[in-house]
C-alpha positions as CSV (number, residue, x, y, z in Angstrom):
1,X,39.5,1.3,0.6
2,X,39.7,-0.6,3.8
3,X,36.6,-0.3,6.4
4,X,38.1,1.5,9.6
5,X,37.1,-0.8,13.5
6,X,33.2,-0.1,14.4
7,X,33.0,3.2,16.8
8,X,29.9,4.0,18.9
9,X,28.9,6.3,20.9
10,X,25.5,7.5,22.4
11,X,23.1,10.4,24.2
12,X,19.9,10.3,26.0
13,X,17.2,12.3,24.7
14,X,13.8,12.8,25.9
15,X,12.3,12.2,23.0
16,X,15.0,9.7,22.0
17,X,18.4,7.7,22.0
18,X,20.7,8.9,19.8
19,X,23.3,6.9,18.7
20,X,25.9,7.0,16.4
21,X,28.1,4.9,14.6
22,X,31.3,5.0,12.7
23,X,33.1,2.4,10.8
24,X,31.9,-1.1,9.8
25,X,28.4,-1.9,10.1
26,X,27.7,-5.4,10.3
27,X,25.9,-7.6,12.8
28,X,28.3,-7.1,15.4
29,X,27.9,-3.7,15.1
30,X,24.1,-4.2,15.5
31,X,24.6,-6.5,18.9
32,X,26.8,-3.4,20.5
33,X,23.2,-1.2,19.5
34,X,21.0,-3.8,21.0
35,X,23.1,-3.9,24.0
36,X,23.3,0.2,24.9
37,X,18.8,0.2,24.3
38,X,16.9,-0.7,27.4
39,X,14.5,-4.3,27.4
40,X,11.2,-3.9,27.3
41,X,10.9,0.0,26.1
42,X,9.9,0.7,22.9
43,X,12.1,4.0,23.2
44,X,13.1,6.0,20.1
45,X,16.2,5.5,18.7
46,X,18.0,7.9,16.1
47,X,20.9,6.3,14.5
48,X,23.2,8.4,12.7
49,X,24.6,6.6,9.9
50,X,26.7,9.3,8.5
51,X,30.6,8.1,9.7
52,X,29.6,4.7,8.3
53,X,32.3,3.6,5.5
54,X,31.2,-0.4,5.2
55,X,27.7,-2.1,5.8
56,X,27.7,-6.0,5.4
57,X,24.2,-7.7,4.7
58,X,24.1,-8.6,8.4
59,X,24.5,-4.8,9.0
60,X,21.1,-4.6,6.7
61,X,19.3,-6.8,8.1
62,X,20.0,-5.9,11.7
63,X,18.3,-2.6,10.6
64,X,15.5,-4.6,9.4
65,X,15.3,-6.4,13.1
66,X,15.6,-3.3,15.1
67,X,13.1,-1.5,13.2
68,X,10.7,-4.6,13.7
69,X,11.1,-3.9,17.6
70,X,11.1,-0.5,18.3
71,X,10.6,3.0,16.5
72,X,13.8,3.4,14.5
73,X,15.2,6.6,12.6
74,X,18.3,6.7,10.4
75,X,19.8,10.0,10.4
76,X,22.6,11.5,7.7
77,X,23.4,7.9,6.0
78,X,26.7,8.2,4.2
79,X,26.2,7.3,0.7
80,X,27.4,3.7,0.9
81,X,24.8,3.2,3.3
82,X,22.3,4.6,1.3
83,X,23.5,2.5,-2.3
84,X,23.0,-0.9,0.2
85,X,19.9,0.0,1.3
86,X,18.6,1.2,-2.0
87,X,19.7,-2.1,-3.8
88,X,18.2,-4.2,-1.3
89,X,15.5,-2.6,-1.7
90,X,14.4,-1.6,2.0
91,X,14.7,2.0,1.8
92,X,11.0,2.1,1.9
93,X,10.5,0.6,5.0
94,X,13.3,2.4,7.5
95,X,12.3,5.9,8.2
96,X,15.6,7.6,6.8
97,X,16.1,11.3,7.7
98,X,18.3,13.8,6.2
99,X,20.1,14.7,10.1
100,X,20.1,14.1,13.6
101,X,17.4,17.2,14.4
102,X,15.0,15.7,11.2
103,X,15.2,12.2,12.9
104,X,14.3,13.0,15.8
105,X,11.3,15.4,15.2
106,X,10.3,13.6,12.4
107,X,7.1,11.5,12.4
């Protein structure tokens, strides 16, 4: 199965950005999220994982670095998304929610 081209698209909450993805995830995809979130505000950002079909290792460890800079919540990861993260072992440390409306009330 081939990965379809990295898709993104984006809303202003409130409480939060939401952005979601769709596609390849790797660290380009990451650089196109750094670029949409405003310098110098730790605003929360919900990232909807669910329309991802590919995530490369820079695609994991981009979620490590955003997570390190500002309060990140993965919404609805597909199921390849979650295998990565599980085998690398970093499941534990993203705040992973089961939808959009979890991720953004959660805690």
């Amino acid at each position: 199965m081939r990965a379809t081209p990295f898709e993104l698209e984006h809303e202003r909450h409130p409480d939060a950005i939401v952005v979601r993805a769709r596609g390849k995830f790797d660290g380009g995809a990451a650089e196109a999220i750094e670029a949409l979130l405003p310098a110098g505000r730790a605003e929360r950002v919900v990232l909807n994982l669910g329309q991802i079909d590919y995530i490369s290792s820079s695609g994991v460890a981009a979620l490590v670095k955003l997570s390190s800079t500002r309060p990140l919540r993965i919404a609805s990861p597909a199921q390849c998304v979650r295998d990565v993260l599980s085998l690398a072992g970093i499941e534990r440390i993203l705040s992973i929610h089961g939808d959009e409306e979890a991720a953004r009330a959660g805690g």
